[in-house]
Steps between C-alpha positions, in 0.01 A plus 500: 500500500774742627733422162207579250382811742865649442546377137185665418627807586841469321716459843608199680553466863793446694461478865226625715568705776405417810395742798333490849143483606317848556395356853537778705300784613749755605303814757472610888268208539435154537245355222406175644211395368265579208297811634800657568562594141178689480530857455908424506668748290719266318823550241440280204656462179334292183149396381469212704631621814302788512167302444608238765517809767134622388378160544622480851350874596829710480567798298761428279723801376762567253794681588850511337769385711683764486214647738407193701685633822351854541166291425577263780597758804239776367225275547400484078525104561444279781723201361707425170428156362819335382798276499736409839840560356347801270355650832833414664728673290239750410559617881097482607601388823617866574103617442326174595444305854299205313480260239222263447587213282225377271554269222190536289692731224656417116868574409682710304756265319669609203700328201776557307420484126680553153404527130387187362654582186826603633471203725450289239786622252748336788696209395360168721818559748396810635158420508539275748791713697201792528228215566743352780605837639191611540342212684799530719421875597121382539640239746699804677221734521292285646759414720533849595139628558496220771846613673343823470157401697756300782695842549174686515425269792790614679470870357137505719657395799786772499225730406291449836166550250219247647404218261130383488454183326130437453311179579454230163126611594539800410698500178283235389234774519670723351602264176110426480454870496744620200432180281322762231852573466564162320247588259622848431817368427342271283372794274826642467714148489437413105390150334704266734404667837262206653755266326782684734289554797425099495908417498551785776169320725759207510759755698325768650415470854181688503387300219233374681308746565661763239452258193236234682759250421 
């Protein structure tokens, strides 16, 4: 599916790129269970995201990161809704006391892609020696977003901020709540979307309840 996707478009695909899960809600308060997130001013960024907050009650807003700080200690935003390394190295813990880890959100991976044509113009040798090379810096970055979420483990710690993991109950709530975000993505996703969705419900631990797998 993912070969012909690509080829379709005239580029071929080398290596996805792997990041971490956008788990956490970064603010000045705990969100630890479902009601908390109404009338939560939250940071999103991205379709899906954004509708997964309205589903829950909050009031998603988008704000450049350039201004995400000021937003955070003036009050604009209660919480920012994103990675534990990005957050990390981002320096929210100077502006936060909280973060509320919920794992009911999508991804942002990426990929590294070339020029079909170009690609294909390469003698069989270096074909492979890309084809290899890439899978090897797949293997890395994958490799690295988890090293990433273990330091962000100890990053929280040194950082004093108070971690509120909510109950299975309640994320299981939650995931019943933003499935319309399955079928959004559906609209958007392209012929081979259910097709995908069906390989991922094989994976994904929310599938259950996300997917009704």
């Amino acid at each position: 599916i993912e070969k012909k996707s690509y080829g379709d478009k005239g580029l071929v695909k080398i290596a996805d790129i792997a990041v971490e899960a956008l788990d956490g809600i970064w603010g000045k308060k705990a969100v630890a269970t479902v009601d908390d997130f109404k009338g939560f001013k939250v940071r999103t960024s991205g379709l899906i995201t954004t509708l997964a907050m309205k589903l829950l009650g909050a009031s998603p807003l988008t704000i450049p990161n350039a201004e995400i700080m000021e937003a955070l200690q003036r009050g604009t935003v209660d919480a920012i809704q994103t990675s534990r390394g990005w957050a990390l190295g981002f320096g929210l813990a100077d502006v936060c006391t909280h973060v509320s880890f919920w794992r009911i959100q999508s991804v942002f991976g990426g990929m590294l892609v070339v020029n079909k044509a170009k690609f294909d113009a390469l003698p069989a040798d270096l074909k492979k020696i890309v084809l290899d090379t890439g899978r090897e810096m797949q293997g890395q970055t994958i490799f690295g977003a988890k090293v990433e979420e273990l330091e962000a483990e100890v990053g929280l710690k040194a950082s004093k901020m108070k971690v509120t993991q909510p109950t299975q109950a309640e994320i299981n709530k939650a995931r019943e709540l933003t499935r319309p975000t399955v079928d959004e993505w559906l609209k958007i996703a392209g012929p081979n979307g259910k097709q995908i969705l069906d390989i991922a419900a094989n994976y994904a631990g929310g599938a259950k309840i996300m997917l009704r797998k």
